[in-house]
C-alpha positions as CSV (number, residue, x, y, z in Angstrom):
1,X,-42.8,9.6,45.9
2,X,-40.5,8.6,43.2
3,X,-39.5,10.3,39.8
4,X,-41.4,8.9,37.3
5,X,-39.5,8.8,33.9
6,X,-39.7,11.7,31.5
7,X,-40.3,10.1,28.0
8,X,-40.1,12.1,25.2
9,X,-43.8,11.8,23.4
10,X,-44.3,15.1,21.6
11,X,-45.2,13.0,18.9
12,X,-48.0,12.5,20.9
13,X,-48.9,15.7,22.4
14,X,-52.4,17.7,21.5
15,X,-51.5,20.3,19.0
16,X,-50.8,23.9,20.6
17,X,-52.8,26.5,20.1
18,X,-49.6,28.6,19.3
19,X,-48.1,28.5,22.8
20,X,-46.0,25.7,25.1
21,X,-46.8,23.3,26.7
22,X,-46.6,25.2,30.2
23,X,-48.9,27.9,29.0
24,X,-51.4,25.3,27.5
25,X,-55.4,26.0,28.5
26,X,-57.4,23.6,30.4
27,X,-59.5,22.9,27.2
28,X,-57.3,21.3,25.1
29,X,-58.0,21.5,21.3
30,X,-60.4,19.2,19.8
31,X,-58.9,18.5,16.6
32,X,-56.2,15.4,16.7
33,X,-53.6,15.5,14.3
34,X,-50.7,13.2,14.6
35,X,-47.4,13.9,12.6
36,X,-43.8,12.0,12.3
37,X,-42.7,10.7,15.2
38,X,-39.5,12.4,16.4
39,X,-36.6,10.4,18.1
40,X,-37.0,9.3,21.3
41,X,-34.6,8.7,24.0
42,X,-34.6,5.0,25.5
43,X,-35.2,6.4,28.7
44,X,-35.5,10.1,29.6
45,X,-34.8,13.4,27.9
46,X,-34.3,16.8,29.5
47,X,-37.7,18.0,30.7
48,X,-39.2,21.2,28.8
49,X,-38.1,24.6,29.8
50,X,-39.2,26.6,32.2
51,X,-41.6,29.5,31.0
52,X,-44.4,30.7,32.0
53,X,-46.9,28.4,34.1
54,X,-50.5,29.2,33.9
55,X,-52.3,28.9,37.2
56,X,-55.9,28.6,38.4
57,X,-57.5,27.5,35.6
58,X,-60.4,26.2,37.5
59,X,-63.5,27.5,36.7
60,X,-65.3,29.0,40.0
61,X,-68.1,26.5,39.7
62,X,-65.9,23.4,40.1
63,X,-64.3,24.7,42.7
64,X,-68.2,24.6,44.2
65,X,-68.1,21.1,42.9
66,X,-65.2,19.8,45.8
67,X,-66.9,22.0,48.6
68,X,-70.4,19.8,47.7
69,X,-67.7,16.1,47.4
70,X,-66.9,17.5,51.2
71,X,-69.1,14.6,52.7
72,X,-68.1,11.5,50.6
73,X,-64.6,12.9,50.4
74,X,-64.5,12.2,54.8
75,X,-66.5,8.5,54.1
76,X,-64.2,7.1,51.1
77,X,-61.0,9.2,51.4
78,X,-60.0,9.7,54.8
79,X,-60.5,5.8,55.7
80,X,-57.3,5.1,53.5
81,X,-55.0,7.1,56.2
82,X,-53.8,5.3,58.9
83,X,-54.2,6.8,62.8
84,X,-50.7,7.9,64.2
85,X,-50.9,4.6,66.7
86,X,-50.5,2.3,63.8
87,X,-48.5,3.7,61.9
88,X,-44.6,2.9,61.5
89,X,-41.7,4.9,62.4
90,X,-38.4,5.1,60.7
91,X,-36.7,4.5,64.1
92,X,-38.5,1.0,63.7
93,X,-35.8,0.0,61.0
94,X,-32.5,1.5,62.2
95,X,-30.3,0.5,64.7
96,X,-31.7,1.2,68.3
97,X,-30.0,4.5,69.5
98,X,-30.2,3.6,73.0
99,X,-28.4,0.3,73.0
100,X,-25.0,0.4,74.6
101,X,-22.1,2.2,72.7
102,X,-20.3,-1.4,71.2
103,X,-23.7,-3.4,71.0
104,X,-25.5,-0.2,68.7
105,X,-21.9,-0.1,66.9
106,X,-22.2,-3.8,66.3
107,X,-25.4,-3.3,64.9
108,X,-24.1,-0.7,62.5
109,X,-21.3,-2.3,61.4
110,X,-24.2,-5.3,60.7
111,X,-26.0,-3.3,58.5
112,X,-22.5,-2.0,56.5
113,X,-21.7,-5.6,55.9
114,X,-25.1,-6.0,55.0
115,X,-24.7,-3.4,52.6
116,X,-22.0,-4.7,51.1
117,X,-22.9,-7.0,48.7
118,X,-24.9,-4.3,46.9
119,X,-23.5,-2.6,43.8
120,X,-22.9,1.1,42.9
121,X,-25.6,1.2,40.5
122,X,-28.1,0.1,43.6
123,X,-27.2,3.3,45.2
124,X,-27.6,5.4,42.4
125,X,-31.1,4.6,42.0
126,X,-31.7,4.0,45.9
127,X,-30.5,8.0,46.2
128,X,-32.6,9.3,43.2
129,X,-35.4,7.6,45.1
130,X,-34.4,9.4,48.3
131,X,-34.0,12.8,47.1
132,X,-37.5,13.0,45.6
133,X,-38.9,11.5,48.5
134,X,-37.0,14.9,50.4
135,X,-38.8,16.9,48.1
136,X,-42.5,16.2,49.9
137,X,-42.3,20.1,50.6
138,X,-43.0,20.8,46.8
139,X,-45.3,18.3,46.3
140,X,-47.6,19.6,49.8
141,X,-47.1,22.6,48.0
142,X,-48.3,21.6,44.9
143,X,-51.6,20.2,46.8
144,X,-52.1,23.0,49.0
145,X,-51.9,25.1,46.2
146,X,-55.2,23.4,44.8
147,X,-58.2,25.3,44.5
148,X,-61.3,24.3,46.4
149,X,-59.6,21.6,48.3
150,X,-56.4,23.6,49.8
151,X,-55.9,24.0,53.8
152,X,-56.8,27.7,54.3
153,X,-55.6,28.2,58.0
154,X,-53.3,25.4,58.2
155,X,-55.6,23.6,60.3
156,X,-59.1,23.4,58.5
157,X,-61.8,20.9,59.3
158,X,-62.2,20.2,56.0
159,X,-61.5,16.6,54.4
160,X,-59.5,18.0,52.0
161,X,-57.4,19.4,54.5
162,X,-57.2,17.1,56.7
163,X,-56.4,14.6,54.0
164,X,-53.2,16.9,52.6
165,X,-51.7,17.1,56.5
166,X,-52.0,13.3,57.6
167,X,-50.6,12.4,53.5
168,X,-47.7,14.2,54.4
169,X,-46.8,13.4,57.5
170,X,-47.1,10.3,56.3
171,X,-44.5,10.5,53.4
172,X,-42.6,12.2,55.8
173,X,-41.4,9.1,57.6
174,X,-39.8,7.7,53.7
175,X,-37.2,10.4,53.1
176,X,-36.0,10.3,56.6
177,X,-35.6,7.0,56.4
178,X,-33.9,6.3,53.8
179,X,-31.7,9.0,54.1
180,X,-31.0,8.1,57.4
181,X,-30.4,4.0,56.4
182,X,-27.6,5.7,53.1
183,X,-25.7,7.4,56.0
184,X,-25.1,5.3,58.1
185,X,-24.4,2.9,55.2
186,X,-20.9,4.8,54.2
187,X,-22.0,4.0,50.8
188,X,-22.7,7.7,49.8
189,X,-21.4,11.1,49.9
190,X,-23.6,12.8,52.1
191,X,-23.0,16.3,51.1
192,X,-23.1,16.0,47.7
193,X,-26.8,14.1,47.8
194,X,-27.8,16.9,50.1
195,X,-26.7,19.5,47.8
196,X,-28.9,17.5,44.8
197,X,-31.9,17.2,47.6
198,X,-31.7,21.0,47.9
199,X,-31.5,21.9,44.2
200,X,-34.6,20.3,43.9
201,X,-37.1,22.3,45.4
202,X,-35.8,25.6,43.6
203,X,-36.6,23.7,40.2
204,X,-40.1,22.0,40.8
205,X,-43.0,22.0,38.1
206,X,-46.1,20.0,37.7
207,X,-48.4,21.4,34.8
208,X,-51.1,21.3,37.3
209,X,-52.3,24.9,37.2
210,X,-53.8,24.9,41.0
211,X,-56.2,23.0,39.3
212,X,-57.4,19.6,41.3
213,X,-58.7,17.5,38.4
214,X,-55.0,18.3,37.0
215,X,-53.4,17.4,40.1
216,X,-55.5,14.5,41.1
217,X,-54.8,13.2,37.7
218,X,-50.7,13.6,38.6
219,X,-50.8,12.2,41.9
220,X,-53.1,8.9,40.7
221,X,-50.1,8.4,38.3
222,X,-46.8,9.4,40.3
223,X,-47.7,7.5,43.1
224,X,-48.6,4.4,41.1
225,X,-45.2,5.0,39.6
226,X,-43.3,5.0,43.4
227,X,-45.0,1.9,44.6
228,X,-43.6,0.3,41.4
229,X,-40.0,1.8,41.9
230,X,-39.7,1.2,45.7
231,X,-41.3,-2.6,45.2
232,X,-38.4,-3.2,42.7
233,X,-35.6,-1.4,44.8
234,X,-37.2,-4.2,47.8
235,X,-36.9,-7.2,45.5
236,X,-33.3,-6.3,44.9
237,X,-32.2,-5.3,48.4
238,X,-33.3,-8.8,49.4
239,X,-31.9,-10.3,46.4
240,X,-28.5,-8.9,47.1
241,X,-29.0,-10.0,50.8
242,X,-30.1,-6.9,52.7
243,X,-33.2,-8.0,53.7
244,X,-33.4,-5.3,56.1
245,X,-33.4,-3.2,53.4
246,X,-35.5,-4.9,51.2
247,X,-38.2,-4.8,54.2
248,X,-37.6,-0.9,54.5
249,X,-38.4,-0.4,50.5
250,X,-41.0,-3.0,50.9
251,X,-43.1,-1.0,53.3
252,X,-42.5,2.5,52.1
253,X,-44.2,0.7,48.9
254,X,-47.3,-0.1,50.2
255,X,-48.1,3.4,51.7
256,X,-47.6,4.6,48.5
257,X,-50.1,2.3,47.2
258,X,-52.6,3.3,50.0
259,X,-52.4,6.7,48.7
260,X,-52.5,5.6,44.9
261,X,-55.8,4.1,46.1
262,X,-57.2,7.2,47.0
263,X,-56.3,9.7,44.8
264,X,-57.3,7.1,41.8
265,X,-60.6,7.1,44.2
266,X,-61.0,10.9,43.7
267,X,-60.3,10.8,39.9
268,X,-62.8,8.2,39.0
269,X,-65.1,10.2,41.3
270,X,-65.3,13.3,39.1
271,X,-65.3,11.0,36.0
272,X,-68.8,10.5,37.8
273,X,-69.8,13.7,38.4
274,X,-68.3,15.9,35.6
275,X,-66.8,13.0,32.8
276,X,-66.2,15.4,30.7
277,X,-64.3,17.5,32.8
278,X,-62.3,14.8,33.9
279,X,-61.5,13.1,31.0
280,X,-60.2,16.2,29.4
281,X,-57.9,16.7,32.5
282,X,-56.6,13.1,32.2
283,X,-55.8,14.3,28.4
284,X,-54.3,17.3,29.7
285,X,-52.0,15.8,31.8
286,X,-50.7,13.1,29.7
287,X,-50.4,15.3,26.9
288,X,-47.7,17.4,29.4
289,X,-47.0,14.3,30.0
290,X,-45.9,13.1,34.1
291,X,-43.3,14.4,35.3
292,X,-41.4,14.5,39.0
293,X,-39.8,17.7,40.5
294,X,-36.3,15.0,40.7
295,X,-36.2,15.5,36.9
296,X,-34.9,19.0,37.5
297,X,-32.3,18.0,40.3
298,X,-29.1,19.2,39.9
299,X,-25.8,18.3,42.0
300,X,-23.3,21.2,41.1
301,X,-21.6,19.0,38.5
302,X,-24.4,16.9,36.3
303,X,-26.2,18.6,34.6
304,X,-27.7,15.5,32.9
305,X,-28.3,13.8,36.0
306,X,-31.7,12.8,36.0
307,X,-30.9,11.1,32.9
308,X,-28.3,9.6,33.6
309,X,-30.4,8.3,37.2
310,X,-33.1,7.2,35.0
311,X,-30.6,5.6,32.5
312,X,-29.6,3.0,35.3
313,X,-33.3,2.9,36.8
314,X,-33.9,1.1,33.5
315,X,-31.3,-1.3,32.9
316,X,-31.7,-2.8,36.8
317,X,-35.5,-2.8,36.0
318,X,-36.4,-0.2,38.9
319,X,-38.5,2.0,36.8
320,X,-38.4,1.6,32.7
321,X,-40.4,3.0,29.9
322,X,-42.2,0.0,29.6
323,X,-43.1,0.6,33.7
324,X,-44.8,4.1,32.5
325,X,-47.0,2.9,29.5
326,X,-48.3,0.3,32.1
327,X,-49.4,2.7,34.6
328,X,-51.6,4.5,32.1
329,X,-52.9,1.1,30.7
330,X,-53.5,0.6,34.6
331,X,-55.1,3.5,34.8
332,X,-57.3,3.7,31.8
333,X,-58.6,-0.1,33.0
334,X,-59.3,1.4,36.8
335,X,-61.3,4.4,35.9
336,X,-62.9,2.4,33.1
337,X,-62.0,5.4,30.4
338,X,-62.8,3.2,26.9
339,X,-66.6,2.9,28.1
340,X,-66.9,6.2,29.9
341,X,-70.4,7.6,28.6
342,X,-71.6,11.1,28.8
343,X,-69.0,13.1,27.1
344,X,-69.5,15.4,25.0
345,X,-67.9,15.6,21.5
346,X,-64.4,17.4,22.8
347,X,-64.5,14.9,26.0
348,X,-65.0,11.9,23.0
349,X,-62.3,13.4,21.3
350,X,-59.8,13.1,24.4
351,X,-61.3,9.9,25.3
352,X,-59.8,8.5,21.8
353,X,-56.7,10.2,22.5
354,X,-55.9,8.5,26.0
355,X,-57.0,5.4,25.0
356,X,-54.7,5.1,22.3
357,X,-51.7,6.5,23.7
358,X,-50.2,3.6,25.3
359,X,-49.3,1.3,22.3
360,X,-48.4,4.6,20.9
361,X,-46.1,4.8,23.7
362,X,-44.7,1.5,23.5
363,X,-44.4,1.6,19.9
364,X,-41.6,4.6,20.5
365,X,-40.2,2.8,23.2
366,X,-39.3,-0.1,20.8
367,X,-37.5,1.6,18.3
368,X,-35.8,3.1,21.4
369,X,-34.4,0.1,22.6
370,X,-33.7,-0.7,19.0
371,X,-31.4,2.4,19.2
372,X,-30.1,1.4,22.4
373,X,-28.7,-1.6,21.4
374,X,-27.0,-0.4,19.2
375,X,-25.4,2.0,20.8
376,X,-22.0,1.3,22.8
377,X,-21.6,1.1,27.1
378,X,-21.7,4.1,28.5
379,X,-20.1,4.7,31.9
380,X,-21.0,7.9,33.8
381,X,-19.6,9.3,37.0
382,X,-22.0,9.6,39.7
383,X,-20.9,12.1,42.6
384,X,-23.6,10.3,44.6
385,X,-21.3,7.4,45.2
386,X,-18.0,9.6,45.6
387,X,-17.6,9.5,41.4
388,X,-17.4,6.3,40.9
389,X,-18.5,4.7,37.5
390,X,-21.3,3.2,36.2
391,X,-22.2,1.5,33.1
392,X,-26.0,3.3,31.3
């Protein structure tokens, strides 16, 4: 998983119904109005306070609706994990442990010069990526948290279940190894990226309100948005001659777009069953708009650090603005969202909304970059990468 930018759009938000964001309802309100857009940062902004978050806001008979999806849920959803025998392991990429003393020191000393010709600002981005990929407990939080498709016992039979424990332990494998790959590195201070890494799940929040068309919505996006981050962080790794790295990136990419595949799966299911439904949860969502648990991460001495991490994300072309209105142009072609039929006239209503939002989006992001240019160099300490400086 990888922190997905926060772009300011509350220029494009559904109007309140007198409360925040965090408290909003499931059933947004129907009436659009669209005022002055407000200045938006080029990349991120701080994310929204935290207040009160509404949970379960599932009505009881949807959560009957996933108990009846049990059966197709174990034919189209399970097939995308991959059984324990094939699957990778991070000791496959590191430097084999039980070599001799001088031949596994040879090979570590291999991978620091390989490491070498990779600039600060690499590592900047390569951490961020690392520390929200060490946050998997939140997000298996976040899904077992779901009503009608969480793990009861911690070892249910059901699909859903089965599909949260085999998800993680796959995600697992990423943090470890990357973390794993940055220390042995000596590119990075350790302590102070484990410090970030356990700020992180102190500060998490999702807008998903235990809800599963919320948070089936948020993980189709966010994990779209990590296999775009990690495949860019594998193109430059190889393109800076660490193609060890670049294959380490590379293949953390792809599980993340085996599981974008399914949880898109589940989404354009229920745009099946319940379009309405759905459609006004893909509204929801976007109106809170996507948002990681990273852009709350904190190091002791930052406390614009997310912004400053997604600053650099976007000038090296890891993850940009650009990157997120894509995803939901992605998204919206996938799921087939401008010809959705069957909606009533508050699921038409959200319909126009979503459809529109992207060159909405990338209208703001223009006059951004406008901005941006016009703005002078930044540099920005980064106790990642022992304070060293780098340019915004």
């Amino acid at each position: 998983m990888q922190a997905s930018l926060y772009l300011d759009t509350k220029a494009l938000a559904w109007p309140s119904r007198g409360h925040t964001s965090t408290q909003h309802s499931f059933q947004p309100t129907p009436t659009l109005r669209f005022h002055p857009m407000p200045p938006v940062s080029a990349v991120a902004t701080s994310p929204p306070p935290l207040t009160h978050q509404k949970t379960h806001s599932l009505p009881p008979e949807k959560v009957e609706l996933f108990k009846s999806l049990e059966g197709w849920a174990s034919q189209t959803i399970l097939p995308f994990l991959k059984p324990v025998e094939e699957c990778w392991q991070p000791s496959t990429f590191l430097p084999d442990q039980s070599l001799p003393r001088e031949e596994f020191m040879d090979r570590v000393r291999a991978l620091r010069d390989r490491t070498d010709g990779l600039p600060d600002e690499y590592f900047v981005v390569l951490v961020g990526d690392m520390i929200t990929e060490e946050a998997l407990p939140t997000y298996q939080s976040m899904i077992n948290g779901l009503d009608g498709v969480r793990d009861e016992t911690g070892a249910s039979s059901s699909p859903w279940a089965r599909w949260t424990r085999a998800w993680t332990a796959e995600e697992n494998r990423h943090g470890d190894l990357l973390k794993t790959y940055l220390y042995l590195s000596g590119r990075v201070d350790m302590f102070k990226i484990e410090k970030t890494s356990y700020s992180v799940p102190y500060w998490s929040w999702h807008g998903t309100e235990n809800n599963p068309y919320l948070g089936f919505v948020y993980t189709s996006f966010q994990e779209r948005a990590t296999f775009i981050s990690h495949g860019n962080t594998a193109r430059l790794a190889k393109d800076r001659g660490d193609p060890v790295l670049g294959r380490i990136c590379g293949t953390i990419a792809s599980d993340e777009r085996r599981h974008e595949f399914a949880y898109s799966k589940i989404v354009e299911k229920l745009l099946e069953v319940d379009p309405t439904g759905a459609m006004l949860a893909i509204a929801d969502m976007m109106r809170k708009k996507i948002t990681m648990p990273a852009h709350l991460m904190y190091d002791g001495e930052d406390p614009k650090l997310f912004e400053h991490f997604a600053a650099v994300a976007q000038r090296l072309g890891v993850y940009t603005a650009h990157d997120y209105a894509d995803i939901l142009e992605f998204l919206i072609g996938r799921w087939r969202l401008e010809k959705l039929e069957g909606l009533t006239g508050e699921g038409k209503r959200a319909q126009d909304f979503v459809c529109s939002l992207a060159p909405r989006i990338r209208r703001l992001e223009e006059r951004a970059d406008e901005r941006a240019r016009k703005m002078e160099p930044q540099g920005v300490k980064f106790s990642w990468i022992y304070n060293k400086e780098v340019l915004l």
